[in-house]
HTML snippet that shows the backbone in 3Dmol.js (N, CA, C, O; Angstrom):
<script src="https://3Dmol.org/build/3Dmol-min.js"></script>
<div id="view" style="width:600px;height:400px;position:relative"></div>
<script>
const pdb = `
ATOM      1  N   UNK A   1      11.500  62.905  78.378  1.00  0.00           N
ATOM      2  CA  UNK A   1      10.853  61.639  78.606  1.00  0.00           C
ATOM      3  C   UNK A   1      10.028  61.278  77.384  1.00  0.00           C
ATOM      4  O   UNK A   1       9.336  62.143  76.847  1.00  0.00           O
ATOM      5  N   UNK A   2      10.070  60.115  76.955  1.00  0.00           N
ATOM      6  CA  UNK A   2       9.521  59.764  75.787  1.00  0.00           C
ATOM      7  C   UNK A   2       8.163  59.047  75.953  1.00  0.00           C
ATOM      8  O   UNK A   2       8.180  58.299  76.930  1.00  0.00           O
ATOM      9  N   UNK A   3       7.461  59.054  75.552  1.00  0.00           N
ATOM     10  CA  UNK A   3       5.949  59.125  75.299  1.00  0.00           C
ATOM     11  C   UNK A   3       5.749  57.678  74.428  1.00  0.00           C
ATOM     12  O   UNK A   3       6.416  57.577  73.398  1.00  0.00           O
ATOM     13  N   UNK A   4       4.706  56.369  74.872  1.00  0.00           N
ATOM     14  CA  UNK A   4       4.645  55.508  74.395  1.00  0.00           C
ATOM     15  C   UNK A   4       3.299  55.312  73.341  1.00  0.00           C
ATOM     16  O   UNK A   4       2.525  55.469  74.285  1.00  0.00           O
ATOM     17  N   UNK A   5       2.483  55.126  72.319  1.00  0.00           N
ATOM     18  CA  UNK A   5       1.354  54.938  71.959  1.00  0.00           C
ATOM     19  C   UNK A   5       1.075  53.561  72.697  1.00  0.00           C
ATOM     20  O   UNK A   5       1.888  52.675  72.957  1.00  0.00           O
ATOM     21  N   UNK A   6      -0.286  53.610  72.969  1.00  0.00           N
ATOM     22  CA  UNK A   6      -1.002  52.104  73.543  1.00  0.00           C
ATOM     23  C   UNK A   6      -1.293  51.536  72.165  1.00  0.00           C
ATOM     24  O   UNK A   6      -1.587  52.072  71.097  1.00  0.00           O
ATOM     25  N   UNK A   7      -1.080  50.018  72.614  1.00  0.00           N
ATOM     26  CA  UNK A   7      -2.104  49.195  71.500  1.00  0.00           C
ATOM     27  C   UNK A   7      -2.961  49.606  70.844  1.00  0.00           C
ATOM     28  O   UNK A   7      -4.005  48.973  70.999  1.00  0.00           O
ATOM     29  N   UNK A   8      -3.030  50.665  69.928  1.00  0.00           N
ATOM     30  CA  UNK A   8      -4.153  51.239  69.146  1.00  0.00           C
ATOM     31  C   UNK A   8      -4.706  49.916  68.122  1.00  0.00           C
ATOM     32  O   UNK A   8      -5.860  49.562  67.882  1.00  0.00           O
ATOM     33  N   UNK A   9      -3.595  49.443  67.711  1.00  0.00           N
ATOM     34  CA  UNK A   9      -4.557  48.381  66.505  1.00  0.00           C
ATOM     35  C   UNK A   9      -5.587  47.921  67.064  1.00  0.00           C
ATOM     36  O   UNK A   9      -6.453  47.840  66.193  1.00  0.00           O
ATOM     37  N   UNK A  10      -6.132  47.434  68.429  1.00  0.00           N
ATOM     38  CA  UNK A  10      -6.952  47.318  69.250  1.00  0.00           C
ATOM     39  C   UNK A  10      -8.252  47.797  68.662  1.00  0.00           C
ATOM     40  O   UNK A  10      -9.261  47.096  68.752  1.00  0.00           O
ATOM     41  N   UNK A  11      -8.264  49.157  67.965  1.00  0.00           N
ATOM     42  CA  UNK A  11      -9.190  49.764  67.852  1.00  0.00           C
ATOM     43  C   UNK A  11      -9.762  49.444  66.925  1.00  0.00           C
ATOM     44  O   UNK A  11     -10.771  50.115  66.707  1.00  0.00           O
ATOM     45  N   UNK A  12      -9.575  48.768  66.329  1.00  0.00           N
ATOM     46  CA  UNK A  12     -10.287  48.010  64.964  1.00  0.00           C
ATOM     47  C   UNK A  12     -11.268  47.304  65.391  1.00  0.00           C
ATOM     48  O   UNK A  12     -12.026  46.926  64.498  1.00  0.00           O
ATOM     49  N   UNK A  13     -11.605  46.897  66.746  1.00  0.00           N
ATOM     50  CA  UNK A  13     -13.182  46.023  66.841  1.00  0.00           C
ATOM     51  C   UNK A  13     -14.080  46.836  67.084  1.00  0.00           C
ATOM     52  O   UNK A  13     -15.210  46.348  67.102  1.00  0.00           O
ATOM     53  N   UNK A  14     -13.936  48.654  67.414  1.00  0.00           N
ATOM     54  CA  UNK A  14     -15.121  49.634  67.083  1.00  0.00           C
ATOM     55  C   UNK A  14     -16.023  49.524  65.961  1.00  0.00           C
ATOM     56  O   UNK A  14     -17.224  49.784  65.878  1.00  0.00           O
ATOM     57  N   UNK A  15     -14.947  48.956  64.860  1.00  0.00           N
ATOM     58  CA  UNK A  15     -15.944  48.880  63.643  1.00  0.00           C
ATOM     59  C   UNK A  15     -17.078  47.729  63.637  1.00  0.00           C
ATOM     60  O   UNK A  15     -18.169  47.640  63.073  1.00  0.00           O
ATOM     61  N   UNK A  16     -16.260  46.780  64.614  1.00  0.00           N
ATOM     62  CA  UNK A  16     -17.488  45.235  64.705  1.00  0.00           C
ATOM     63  C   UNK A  16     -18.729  45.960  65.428  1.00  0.00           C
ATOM     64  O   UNK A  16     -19.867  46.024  64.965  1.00  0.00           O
ATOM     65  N   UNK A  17     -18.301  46.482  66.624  1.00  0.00           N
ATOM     66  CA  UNK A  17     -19.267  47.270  67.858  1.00  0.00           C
ATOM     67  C   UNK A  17     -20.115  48.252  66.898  1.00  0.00           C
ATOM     68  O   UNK A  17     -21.327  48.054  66.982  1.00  0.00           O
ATOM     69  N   UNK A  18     -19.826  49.012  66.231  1.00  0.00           N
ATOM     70  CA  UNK A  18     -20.371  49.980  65.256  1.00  0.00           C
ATOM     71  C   UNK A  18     -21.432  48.903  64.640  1.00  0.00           C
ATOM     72  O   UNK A  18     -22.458  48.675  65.281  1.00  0.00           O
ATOM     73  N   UNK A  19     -21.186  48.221  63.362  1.00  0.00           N
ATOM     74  CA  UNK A  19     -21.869  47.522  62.724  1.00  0.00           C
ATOM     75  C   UNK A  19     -22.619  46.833  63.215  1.00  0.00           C
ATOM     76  O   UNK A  19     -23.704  46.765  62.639  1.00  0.00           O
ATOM     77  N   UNK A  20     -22.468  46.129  64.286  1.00  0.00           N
ATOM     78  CA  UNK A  20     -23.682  45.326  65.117  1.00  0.00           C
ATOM     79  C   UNK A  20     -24.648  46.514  65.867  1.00  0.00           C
ATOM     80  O   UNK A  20     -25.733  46.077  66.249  1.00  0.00           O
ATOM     81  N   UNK A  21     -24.445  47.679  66.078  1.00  0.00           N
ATOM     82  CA  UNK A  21     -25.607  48.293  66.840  1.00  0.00           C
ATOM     83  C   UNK A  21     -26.354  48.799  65.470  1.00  0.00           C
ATOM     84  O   UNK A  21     -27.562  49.005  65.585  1.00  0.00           O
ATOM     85  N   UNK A  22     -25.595  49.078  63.835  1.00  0.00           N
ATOM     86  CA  UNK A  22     -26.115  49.429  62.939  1.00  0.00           C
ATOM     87  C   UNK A  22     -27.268  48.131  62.421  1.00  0.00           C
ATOM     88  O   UNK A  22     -28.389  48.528  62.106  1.00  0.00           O
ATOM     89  N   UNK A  23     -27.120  47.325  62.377  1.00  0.00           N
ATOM     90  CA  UNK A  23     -27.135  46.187  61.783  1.00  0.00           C
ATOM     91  C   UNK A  23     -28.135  45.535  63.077  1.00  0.00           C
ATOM     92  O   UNK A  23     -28.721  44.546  62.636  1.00  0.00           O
ATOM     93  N   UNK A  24     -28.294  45.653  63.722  1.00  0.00           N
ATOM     94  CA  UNK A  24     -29.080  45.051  65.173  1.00  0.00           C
ATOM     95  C   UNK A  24     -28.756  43.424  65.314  1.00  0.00           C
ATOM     96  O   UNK A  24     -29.426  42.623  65.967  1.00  0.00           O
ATOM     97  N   UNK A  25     -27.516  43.127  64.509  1.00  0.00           N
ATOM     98  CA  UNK A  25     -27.222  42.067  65.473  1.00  0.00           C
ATOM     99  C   UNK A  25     -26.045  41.772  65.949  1.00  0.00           C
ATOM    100  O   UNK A  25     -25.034  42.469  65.868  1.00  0.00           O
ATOM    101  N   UNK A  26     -26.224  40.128  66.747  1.00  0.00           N
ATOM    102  CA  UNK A  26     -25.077  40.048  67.968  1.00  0.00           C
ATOM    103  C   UNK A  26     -23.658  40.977  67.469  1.00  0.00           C
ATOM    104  O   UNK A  26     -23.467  41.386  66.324  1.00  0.00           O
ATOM    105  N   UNK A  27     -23.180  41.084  68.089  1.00  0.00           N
ATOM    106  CA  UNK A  27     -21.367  41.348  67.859  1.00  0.00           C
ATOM    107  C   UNK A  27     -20.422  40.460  68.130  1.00  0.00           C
ATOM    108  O   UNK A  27     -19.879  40.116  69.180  1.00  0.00           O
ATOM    109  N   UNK A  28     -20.285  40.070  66.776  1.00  0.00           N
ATOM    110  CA  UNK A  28     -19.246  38.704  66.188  1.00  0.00           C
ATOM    111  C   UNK A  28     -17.617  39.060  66.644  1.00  0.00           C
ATOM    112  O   UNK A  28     -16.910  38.217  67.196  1.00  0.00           O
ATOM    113  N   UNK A  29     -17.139  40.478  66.310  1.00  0.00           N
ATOM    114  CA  UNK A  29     -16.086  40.660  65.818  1.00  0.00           C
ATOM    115  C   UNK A  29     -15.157  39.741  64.668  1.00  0.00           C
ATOM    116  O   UNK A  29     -14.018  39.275  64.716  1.00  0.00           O
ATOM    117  N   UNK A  30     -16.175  39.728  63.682  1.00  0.00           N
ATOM    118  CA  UNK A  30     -15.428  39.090  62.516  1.00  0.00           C
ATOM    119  C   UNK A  30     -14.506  39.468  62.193  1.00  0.00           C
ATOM    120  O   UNK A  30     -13.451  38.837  62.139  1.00  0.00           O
ATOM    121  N   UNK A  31     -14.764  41.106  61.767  1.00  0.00           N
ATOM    122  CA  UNK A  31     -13.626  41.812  61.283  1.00  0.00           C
ATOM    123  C   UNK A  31     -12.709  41.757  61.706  1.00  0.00           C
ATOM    124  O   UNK A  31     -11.733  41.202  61.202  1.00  0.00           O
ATOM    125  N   UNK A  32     -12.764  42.529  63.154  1.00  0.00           N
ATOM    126  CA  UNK A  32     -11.188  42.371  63.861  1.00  0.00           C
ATOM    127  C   UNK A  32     -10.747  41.039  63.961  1.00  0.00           C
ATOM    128  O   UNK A  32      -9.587  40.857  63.591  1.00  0.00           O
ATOM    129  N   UNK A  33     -11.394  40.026  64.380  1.00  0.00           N
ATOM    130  CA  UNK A  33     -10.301  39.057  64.056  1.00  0.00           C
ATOM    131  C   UNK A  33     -10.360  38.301  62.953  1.00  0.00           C
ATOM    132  O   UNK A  33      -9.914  37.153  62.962  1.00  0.00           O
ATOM    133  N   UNK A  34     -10.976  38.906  61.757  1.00  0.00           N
ATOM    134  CA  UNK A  34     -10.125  38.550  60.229  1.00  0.00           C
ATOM    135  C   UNK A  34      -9.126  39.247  60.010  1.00  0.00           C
ATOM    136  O   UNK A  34      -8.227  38.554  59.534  1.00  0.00           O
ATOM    137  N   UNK A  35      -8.710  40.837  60.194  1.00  0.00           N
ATOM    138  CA  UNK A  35      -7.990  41.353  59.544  1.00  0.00           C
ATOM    139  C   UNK A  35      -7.097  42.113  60.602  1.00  0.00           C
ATOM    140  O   UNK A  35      -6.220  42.914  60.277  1.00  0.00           O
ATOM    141  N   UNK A  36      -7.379  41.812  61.761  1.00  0.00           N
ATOM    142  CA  UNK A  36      -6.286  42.912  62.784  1.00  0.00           C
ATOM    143  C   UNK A  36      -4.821  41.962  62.706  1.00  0.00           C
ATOM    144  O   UNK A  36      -3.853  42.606  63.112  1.00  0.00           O
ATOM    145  N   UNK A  37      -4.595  40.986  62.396  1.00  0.00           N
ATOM    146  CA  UNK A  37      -3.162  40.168  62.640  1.00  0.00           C
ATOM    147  C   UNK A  37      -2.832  40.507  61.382  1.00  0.00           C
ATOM    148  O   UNK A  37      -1.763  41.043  61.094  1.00  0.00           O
ATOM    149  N   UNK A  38      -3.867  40.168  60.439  1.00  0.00           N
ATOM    150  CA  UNK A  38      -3.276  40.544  58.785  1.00  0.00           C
ATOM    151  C   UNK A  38      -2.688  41.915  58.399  1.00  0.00           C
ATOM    152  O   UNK A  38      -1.704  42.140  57.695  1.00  0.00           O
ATOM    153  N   UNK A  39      -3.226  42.480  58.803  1.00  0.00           N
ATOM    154  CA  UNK A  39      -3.059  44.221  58.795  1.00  0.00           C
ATOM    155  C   UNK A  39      -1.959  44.859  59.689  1.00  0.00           C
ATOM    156  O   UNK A  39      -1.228  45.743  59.243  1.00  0.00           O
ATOM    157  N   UNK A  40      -1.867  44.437  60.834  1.00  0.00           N
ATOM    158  CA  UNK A  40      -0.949  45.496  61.712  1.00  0.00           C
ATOM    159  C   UNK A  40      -0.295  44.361  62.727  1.00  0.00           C
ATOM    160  O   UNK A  40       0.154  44.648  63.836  1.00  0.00           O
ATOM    161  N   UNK A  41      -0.312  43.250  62.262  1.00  0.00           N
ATOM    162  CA  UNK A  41       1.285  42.371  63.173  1.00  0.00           C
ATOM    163  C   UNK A  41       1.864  42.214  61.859  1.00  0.00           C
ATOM    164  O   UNK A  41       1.979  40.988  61.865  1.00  0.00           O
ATOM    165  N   UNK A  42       2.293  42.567  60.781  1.00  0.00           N
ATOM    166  CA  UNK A  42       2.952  42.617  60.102  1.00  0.00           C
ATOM    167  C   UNK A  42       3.993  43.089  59.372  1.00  0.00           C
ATOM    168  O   UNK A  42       4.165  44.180  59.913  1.00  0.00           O
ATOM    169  N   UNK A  43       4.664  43.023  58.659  1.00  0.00           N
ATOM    170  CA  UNK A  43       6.212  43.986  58.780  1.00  0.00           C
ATOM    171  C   UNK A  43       5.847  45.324  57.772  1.00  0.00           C
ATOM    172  O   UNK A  43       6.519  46.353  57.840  1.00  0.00           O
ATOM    173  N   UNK A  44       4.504  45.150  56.673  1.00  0.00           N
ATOM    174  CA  UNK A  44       4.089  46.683  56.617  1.00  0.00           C
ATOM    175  C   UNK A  44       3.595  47.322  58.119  1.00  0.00           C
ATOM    176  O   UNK A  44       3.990  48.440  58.451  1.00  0.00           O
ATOM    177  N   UNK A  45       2.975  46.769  58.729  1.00  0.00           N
ATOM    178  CA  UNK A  45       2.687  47.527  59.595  1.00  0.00           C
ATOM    179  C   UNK A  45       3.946  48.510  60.429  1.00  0.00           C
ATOM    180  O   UNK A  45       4.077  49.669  60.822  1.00  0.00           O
ATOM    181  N   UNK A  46       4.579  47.482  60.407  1.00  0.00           N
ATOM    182  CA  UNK A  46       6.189  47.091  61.440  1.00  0.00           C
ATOM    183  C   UNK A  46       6.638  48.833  61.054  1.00  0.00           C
ATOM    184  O   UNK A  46       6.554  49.811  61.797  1.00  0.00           O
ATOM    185  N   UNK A  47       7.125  48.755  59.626  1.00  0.00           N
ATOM    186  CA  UNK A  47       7.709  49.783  58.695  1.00  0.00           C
ATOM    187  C   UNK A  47       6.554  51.235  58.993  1.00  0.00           C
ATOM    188  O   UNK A  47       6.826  52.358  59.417  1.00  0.00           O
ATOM    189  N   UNK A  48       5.743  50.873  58.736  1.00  0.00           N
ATOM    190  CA  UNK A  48       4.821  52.031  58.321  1.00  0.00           C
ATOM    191  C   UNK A  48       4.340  52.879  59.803  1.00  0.00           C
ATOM    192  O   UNK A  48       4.186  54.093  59.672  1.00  0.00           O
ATOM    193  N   UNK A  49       4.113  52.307  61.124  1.00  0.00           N
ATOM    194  CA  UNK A  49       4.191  52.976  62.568  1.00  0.00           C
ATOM    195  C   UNK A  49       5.843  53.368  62.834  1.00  0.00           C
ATOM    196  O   UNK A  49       6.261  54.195  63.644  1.00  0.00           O
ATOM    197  N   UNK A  50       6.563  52.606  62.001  1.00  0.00           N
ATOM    198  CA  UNK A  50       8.057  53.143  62.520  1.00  0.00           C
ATOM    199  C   UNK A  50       8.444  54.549  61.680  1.00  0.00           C
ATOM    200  O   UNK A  50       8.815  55.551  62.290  1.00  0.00           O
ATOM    201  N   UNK A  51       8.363  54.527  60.754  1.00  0.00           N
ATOM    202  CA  UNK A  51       8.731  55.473  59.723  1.00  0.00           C
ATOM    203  C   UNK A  51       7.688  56.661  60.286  1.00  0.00           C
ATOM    204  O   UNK A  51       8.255  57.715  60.577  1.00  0.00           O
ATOM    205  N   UNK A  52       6.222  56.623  60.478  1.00  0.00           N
ATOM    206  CA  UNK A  52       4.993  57.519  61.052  1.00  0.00           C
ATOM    207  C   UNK A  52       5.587  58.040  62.208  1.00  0.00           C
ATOM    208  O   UNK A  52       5.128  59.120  62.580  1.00  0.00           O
ATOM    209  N   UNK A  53       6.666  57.452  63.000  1.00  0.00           N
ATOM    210  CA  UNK A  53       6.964  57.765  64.824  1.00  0.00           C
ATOM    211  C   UNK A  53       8.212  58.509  64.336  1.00  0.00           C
ATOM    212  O   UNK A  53       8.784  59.140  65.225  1.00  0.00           O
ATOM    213  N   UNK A  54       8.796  58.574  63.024  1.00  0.00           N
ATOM    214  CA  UNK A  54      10.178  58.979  63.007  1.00  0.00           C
ATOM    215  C   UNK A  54       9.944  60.476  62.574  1.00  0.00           C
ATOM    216  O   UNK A  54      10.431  61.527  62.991  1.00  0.00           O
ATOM    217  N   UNK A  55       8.826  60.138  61.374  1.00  0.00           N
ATOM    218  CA  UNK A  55       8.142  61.906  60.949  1.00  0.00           C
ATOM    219  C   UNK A  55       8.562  63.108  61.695  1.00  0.00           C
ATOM    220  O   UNK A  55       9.098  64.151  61.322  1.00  0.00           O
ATOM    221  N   UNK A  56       8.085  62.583  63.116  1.00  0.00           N
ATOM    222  CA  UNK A  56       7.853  63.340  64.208  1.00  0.00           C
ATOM    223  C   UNK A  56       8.926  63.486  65.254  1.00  0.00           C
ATOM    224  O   UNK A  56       8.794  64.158  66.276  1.00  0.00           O
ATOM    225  N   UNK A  57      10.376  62.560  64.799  1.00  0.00           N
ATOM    226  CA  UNK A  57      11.043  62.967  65.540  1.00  0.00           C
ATOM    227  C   UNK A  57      11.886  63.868  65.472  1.00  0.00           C
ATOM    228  O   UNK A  57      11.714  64.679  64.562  1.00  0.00           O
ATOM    229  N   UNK A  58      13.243  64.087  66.506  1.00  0.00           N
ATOM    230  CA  UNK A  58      14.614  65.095  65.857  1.00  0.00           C
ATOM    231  C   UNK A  58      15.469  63.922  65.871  1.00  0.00           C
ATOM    232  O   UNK A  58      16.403  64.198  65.118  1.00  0.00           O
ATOM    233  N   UNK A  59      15.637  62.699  66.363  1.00  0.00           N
ATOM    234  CA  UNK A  59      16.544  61.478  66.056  1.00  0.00           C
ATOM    235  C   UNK A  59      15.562  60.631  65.180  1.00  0.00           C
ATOM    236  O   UNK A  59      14.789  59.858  65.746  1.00  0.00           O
ATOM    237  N   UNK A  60      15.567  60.757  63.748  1.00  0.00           N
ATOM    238  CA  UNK A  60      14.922  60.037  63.167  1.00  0.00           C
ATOM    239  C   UNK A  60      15.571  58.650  62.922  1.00  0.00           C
ATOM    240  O   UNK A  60      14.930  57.603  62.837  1.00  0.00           O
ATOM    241  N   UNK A  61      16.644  58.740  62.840  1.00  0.00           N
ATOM    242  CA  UNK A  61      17.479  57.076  62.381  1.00  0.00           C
ATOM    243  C   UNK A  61      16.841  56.436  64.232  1.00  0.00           C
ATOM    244  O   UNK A  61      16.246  55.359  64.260  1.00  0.00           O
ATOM    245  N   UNK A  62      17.051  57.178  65.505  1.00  0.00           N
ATOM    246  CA  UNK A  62      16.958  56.025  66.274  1.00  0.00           C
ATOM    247  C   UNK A  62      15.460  56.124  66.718  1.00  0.00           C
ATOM    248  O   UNK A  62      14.971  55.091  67.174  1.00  0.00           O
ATOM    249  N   UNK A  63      14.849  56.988  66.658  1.00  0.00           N
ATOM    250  CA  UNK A  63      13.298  56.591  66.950  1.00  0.00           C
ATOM    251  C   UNK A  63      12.729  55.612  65.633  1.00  0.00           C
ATOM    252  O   UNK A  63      11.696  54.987  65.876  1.00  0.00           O
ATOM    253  N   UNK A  64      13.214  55.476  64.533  1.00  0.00           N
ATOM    254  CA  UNK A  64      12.604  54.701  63.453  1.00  0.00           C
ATOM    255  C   UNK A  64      13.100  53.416  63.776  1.00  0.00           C
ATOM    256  O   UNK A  64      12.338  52.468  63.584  1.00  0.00           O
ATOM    257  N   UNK A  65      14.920  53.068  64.505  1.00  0.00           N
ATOM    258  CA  UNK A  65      15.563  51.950  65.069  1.00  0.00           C
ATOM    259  C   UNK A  65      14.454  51.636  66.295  1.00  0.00           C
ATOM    260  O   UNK A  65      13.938  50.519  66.344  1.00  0.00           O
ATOM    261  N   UNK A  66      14.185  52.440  67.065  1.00  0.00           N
ATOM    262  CA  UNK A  66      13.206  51.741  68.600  1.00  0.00           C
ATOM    263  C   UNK A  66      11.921  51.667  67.986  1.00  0.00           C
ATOM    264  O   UNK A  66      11.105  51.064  68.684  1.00  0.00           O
ATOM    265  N   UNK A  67      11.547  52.034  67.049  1.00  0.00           N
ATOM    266  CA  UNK A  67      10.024  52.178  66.484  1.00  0.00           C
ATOM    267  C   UNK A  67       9.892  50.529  66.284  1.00  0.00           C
ATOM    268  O   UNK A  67       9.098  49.673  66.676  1.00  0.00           O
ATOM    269  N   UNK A  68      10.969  50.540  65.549  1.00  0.00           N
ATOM    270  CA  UNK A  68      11.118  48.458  65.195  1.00  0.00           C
ATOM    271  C   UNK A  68      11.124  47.617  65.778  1.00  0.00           C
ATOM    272  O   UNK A  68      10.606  46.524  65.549  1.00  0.00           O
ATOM    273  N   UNK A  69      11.951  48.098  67.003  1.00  0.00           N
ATOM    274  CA  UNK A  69      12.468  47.165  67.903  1.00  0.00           C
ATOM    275  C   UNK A  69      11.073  47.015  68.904  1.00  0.00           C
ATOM    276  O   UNK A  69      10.787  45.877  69.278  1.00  0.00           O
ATOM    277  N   UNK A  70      10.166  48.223  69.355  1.00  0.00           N
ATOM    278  CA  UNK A  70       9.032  48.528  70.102  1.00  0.00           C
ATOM    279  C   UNK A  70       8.163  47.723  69.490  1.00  0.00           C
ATOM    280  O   UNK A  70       7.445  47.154  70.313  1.00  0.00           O
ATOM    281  N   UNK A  71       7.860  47.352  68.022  1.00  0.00           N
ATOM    282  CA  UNK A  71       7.127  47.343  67.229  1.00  0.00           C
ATOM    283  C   UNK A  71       7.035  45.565  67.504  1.00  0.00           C
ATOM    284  O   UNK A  71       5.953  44.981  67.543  1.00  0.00           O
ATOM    285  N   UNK A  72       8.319  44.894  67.672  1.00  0.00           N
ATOM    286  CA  UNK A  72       8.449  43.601  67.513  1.00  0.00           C
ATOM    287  C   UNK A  72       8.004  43.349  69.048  1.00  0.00           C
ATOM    288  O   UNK A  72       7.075  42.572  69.269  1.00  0.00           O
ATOM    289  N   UNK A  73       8.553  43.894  69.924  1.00  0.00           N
ATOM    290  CA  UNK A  73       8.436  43.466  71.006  1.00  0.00           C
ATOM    291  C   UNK A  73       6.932  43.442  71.905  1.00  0.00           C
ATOM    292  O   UNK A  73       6.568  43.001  72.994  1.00  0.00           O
ATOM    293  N   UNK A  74       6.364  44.125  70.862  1.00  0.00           N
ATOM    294  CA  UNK A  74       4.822  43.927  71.286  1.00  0.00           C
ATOM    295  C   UNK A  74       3.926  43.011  70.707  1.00  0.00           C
ATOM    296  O   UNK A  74       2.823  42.750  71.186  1.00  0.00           O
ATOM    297  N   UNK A  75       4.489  42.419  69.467  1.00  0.00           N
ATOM    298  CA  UNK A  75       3.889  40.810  68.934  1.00  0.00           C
ATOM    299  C   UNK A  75       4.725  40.149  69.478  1.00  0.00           C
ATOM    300  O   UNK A  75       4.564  38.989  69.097  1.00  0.00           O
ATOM    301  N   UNK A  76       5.982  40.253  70.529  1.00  0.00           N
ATOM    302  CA  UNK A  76       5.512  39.288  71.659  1.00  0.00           C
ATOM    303  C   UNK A  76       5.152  39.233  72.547  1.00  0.00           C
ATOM    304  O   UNK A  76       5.559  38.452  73.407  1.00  0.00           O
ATOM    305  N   UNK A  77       4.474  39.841  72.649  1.00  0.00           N
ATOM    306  CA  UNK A  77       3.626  40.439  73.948  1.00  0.00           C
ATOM    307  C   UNK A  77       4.480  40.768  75.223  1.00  0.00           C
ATOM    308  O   UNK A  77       4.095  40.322  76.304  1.00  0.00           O
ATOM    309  N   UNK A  78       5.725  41.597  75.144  1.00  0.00           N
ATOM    310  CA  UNK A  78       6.813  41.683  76.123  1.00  0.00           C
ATOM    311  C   UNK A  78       5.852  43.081  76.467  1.00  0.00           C
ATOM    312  O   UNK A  78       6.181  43.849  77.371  1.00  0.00           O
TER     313      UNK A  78
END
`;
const viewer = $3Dmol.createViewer("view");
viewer.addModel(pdb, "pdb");
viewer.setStyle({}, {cartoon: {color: "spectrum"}});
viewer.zoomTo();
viewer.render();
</script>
């Protein structure tokens, strides 16, 4: 049975949450939403979680093929 990662790019507004309790004020999330679409809905991203999921496999041609296909189908929010 194959094992899915959650929405981790998600995790990029820790750093807003971080900086505003450093910083003592509100929490904007600038960051994440300046740079989470720029950074990881993109086809480096696309490549670079697919190729990272294949590392680790023993079918590397088709976990790097579903890595892509997984990869797209979650910027559309399927």
């Amino acid at each position: 049975m194959g094992r899915v990662l959650p929405d981790a790019d998600g995790l990029g507004a820790v750093v807003d949450v971080l900086a505003a309790l450093v910083s003592g004020k509100e929490c904007t999330f600038h960051y994440y939403q300046q740079y989470h679409h720029l950074l990881l809905h993109g086809w480096p991203a696309a490549i670079a979680v697919s190729v990272g999921l294949a590392l680790f496999a023993r079918q590397r041609r088709r976990v790097l093929l579903l890595g892509l296909v997984t990869f797209h189908l979650h910027l559309l929010g399927i």
